[in-house]
C-alpha positions in Angstrom: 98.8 -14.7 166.2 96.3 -15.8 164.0 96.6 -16.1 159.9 95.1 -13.3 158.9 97.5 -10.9 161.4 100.4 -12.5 160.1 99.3 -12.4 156.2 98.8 -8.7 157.1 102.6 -8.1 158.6 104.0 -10.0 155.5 101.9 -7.8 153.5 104.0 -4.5 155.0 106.4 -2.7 152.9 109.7 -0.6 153.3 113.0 -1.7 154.3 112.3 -3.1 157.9 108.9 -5.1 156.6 109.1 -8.6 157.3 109.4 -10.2 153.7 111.7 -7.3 152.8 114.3 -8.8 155.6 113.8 -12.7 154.6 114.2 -11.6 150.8 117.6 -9.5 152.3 118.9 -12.9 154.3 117.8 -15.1 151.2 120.1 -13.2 148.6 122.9 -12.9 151.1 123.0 -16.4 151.3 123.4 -16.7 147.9 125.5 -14.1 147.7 128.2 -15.7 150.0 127.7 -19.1 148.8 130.8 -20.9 146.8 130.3 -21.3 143.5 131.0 -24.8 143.5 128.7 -25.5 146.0 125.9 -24.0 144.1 126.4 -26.9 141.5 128.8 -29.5 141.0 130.6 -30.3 137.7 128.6 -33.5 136.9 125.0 -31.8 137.8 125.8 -28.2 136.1 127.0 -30.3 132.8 123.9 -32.7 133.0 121.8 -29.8 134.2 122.4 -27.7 131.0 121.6 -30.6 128.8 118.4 -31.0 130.0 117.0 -27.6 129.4 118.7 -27.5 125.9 117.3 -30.8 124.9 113.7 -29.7 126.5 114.0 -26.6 124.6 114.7 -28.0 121.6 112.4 -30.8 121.4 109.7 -28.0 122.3 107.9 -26.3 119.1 107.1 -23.7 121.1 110.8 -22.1 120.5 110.5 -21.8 117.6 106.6 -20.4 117.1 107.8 -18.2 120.2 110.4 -16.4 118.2 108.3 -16.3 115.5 105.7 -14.0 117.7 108.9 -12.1 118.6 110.1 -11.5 114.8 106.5 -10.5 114.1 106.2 -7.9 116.7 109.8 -6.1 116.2 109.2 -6.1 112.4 105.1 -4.7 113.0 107.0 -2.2 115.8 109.7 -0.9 113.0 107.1 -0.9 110.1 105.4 1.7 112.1 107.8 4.1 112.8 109.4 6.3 109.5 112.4 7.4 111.3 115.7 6.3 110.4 117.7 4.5 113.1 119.9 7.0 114.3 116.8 9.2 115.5 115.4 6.4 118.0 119.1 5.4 119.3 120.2 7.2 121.9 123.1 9.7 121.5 125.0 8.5 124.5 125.0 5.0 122.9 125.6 6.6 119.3 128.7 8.3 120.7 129.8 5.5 122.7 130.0 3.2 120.0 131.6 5.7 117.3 134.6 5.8 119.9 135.0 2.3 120.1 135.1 1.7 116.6 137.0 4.8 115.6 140.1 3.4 117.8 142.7 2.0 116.2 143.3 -1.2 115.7 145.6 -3.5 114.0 145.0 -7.1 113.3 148.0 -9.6 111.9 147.9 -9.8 108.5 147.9 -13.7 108.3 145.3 -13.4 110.4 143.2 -11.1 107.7 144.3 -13.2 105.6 143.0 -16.1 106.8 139.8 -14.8 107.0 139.3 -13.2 104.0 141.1 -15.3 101.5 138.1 -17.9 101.3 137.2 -19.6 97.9 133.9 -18.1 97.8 135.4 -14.7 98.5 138.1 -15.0 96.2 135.9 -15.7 93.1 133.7 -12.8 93.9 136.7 -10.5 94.2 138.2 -12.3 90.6 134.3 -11.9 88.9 134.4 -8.2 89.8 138.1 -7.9 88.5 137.1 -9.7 85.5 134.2 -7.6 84.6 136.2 -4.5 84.9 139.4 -5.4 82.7 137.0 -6.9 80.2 135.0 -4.1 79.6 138.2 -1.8 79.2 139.7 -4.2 76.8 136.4 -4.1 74.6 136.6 -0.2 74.4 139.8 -0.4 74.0 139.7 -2.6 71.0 136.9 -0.1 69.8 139.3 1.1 66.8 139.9 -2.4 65.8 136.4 -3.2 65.9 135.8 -0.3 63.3 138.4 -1.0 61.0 137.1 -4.6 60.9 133.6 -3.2 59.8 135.0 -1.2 56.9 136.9 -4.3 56.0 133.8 -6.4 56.0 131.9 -3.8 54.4 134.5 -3.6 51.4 134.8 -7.6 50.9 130.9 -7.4 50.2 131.6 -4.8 47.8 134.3 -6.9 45.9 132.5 -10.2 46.0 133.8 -13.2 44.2 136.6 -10.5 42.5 138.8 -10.6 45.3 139.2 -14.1 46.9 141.8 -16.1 48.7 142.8 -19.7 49.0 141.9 -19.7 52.4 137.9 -17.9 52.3 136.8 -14.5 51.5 138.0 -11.2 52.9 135.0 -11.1 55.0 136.2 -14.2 57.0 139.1 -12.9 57.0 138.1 -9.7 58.7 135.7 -11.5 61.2 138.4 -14.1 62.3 140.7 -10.5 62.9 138.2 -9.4 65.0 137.4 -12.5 67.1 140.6 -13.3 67.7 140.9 -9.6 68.8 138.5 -10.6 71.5 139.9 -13.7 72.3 143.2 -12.4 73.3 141.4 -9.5 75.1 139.8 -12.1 77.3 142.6 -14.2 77.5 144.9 -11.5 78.5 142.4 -10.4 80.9 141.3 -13.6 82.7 145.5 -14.3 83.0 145.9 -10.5 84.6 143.1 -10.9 86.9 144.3 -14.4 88.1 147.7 -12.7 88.5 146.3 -10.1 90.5 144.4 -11.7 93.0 147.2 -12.6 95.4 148.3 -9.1 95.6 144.7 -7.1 95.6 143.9 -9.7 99.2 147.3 -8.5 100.2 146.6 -5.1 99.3 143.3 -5.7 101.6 145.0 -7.2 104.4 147.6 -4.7 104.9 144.9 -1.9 104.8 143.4 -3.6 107.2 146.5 -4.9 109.5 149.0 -2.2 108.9 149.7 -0.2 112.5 149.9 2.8 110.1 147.0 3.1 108.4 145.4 2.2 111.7 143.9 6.0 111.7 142.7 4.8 108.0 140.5 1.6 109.0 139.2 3.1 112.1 137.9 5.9 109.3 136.2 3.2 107.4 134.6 1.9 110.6 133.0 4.8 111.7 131.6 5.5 107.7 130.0 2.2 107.8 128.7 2.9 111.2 127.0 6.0 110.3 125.8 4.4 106.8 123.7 1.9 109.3 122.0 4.7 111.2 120.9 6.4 108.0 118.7 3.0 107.7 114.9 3.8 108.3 113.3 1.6 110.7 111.2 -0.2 107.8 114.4 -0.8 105.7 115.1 -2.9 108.8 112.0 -4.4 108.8 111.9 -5.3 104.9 115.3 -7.0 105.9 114.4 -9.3 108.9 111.8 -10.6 106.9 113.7 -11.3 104.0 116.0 -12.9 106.5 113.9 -15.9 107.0 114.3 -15.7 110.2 112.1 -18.7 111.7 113.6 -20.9 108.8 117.1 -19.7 110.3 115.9 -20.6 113.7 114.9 -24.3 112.7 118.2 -24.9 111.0 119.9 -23.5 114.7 118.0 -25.9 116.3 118.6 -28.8 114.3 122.4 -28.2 114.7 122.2 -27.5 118.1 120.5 -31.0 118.3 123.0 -32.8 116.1 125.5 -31.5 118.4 124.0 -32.0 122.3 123.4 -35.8 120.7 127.5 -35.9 119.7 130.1 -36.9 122.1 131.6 -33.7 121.5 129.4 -31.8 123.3 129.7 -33.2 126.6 132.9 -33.0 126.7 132.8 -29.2 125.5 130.6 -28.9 128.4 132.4 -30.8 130.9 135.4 -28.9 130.1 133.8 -25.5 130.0 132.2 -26.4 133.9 135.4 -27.7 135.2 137.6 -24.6 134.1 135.1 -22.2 135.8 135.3 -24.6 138.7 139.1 -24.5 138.7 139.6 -21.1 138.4 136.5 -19.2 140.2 134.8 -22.6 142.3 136.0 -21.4 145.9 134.9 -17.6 145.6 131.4 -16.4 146.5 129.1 -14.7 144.1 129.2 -12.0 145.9 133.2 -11.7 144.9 132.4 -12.4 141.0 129.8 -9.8 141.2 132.5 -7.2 142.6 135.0 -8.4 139.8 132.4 -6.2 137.6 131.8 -3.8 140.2 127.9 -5.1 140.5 127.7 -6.2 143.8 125.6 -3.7 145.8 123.6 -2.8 143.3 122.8 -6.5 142.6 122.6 -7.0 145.8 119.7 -4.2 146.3 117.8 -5.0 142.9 117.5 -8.9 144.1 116.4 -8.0 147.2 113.9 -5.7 145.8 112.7 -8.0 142.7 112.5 -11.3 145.7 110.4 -9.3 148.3 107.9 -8.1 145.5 107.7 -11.2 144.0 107.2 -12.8 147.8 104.3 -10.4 148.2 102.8 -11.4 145.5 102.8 -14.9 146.1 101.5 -13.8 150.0 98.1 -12.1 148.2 97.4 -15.5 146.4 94.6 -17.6 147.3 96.4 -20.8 147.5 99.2 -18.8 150.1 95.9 -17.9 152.5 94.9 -22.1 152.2 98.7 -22.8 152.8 99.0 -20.5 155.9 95.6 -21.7 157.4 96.7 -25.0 156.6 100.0 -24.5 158.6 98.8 -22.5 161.7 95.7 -24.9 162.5 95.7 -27.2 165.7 
C-alpha cells in the first residue's frame, strides 16, 4: 500500500473508519489508566508550577483578557434587552429554586462575616445620619423659641444685660447646647445599638424560622439582577477596571507561587487526591458524575476530527512519504 492509499483510508469517516477506531483505543486507554499513573505527586506539583509561572511571566494574559473584556462589554453594548430576556428560562427557573430553598447558616458564623470594621462603621454612619436628622426636627420648637429670644435681646439692647453676656448669648449657647446633647445622645444610642442591629441581622439571616424569610430576600435580589439591561452590565465591567484587577491577581498569584507556602499547598492538595482517588481509573471518576459514556463518545469524536485534520496537512503527507520509503 502506497502513501497516498493509506492517507485516503485514514481520510474515511463513520464509526468503523480507521482513525475513528485508533481515537476509540486512544481514549480508552486513558480512560482505564490510574490516576496516579497519569502523574506522580512530585511531577503534577512541579508540573503546575510551571505553567502558572509561564503564565504569569507572560503579558500576553493579561492583554488576552483585555481583548476578552473588550468583546463581552462591545457584545452587551449592543444589545437593549435586559438580562432576563437573553437568559434562558430553564436556567432562570433553575436558579430561582436553588436560591428560594431554605437555608440556615450559624449565627456566629453570620456573625463572623458580617461584623467587620469596615462594615460596622458603615452600618453606625447610616444609623448616625438617621437619629441625627430626627433629633434636629425634633428640636425644631426649641430652635424657634431660641429665635424669638434672640430676636427680643436685640430689641432690648444694652437695657437688659447680665453679668455673664447679653441675652442673645444666652439664647445661642441654649440652642447649641440643644444640639450638642442631640448629637451626643445620638452618637451614644447608635454605638449602643450596633451590637444588637448585627444581631438582629444575623438571626434574620441564621434563624431556621425565618428560613422561608431569607430565601424571599434571595429570590428579590435575584430577580432585581435580571431587570439589569445588558449595557448597565457593560457600563459596570468597565467601571470595574477589570485589566487593572487582573494585574493585581497576577502579582499576588506571583508573590505566592514564589512563597514556601505554596508548594506545600500544592503538594498537599496532589497528595490528598492521590490518597483518596490515585488507584481508580478515569473512567470510574468520570462515572462518580455520571459522565462517563458521554465523555467517552465526545473524546472519541473531538480526537478523530482533530486526527483528520492533522492527516490533510502538508507536513503529515512529507511525514508519511517519509516513513513508507525504501
Amino acid at each position: 500500500m502506497d502513501a497516498t492509499t493509506l492517507k485516503t483510508k485514514l481520510l474515511l469517516h463513520g464509526p468503523d473508519a480507521p482513525l475513528a477506531k485508533l481515537a476509540a483505543l486512544s481514549v480508552d486507554a486513558l480512560l482505564d489508566t490510574p490516576l496516579s499513573a497519569l502523574s506522580k505527586q512530585g511531577e503534577a506539583v512541579s508540573a503546575t508550577r510551571r505553567l502558572l509561572e509561564a503564565w504569569l511571566a507572560s503579558d500576553e494574559a493579561g492583554k488576552t483578557l483585555g481583548k476578552v473584556v473588550d468583546l463581552a462589554v462591545a457584545r452587551l453594548q449592543a444589545r437593549r434587552s435586559a438580562l432576563k430576556e437573553v437568559t434562558p428560562a430553564e436556567v432562570q427557573r433553575t436558579v430561582r429554586e436553588l436560591v428560594g430553598r431554605p437555608f440556615s447558616p450559624e449565627k456566629r458564623l453570620v456573625l463572623t462575616i458580617i461584623d467587620r470594621p469596615p462594615m460596622r462603621e458603615l452600618v453606625r454612619q447610616l444609623l448616625l445620619d438617621v437619629v441625627l436628622d430626627f433629633g434636629r426636627r425634633a428640636s425644631a420648637p426649641v430652635a424657634g423659641v431660641a429665635k424669638g429670644l434672640g430676636a427680643l435681646a436685640r430689641m432690648a439692647g444694652e437695657t437688659v444685660k447680665a453679668k455673664s453676656g447679653g441675652l442673645g448669648s444666652l439664647v445661642g449657647a441654649v440652642s447649641g447646647e440643644v444640639e450638642r446633647q442631640v448629637e451626643k445622645r445620638a452618637i451614644d444610642f447608635v454605638d449602643a445599638a450596633l451590637a444588637g442591629v448585627f444581631g438582629q441581622l444575623a438571626d434574620a439571616v441564621s434563624d431556621p424560622k425565618r428560613a422561608e424569610e431569607a430565601a424571599e430576600l434571595r429570590m428579590a435580589f435575584f430577580d432585581g439582577v435580571l431587570e439589569l439591561t445588558l449595557p448597565q452590565l457593560a457600563r459596570e465591567v468597565m467601571n470595574a477596571d477589570v485589566p487593572g484587577g487582573a494585574e493585581v491577581l497576577r502579582a499576588g498569584l506571583k508573590s505566592w507561587l514564589a512563597s514556601e507556602a505554596s508548594h506545600q499547598g500544592l503538594q498537599q492538595v496532589a497528595q490528598a487526591v492521590l490518597e483518596r482517588d490515585g488507584a481508580r481509573t478515569v473512567r470510574m471518576l468520570l462515572a462518580d458524575w455520571g459522565l462517563a459514556e458521554e465523555a467517552r463518545a465526545l473524546a472519541v469524536e473531538q480526537l478523530a476530527a482533530r486526527l483528520r485534520a492533522i492527516v490533510q496537512t502538508d507536513g503529515f503527507s512529507q511525514w508519511l512519504a517519509a516513513l513508507m520509503s525504501p
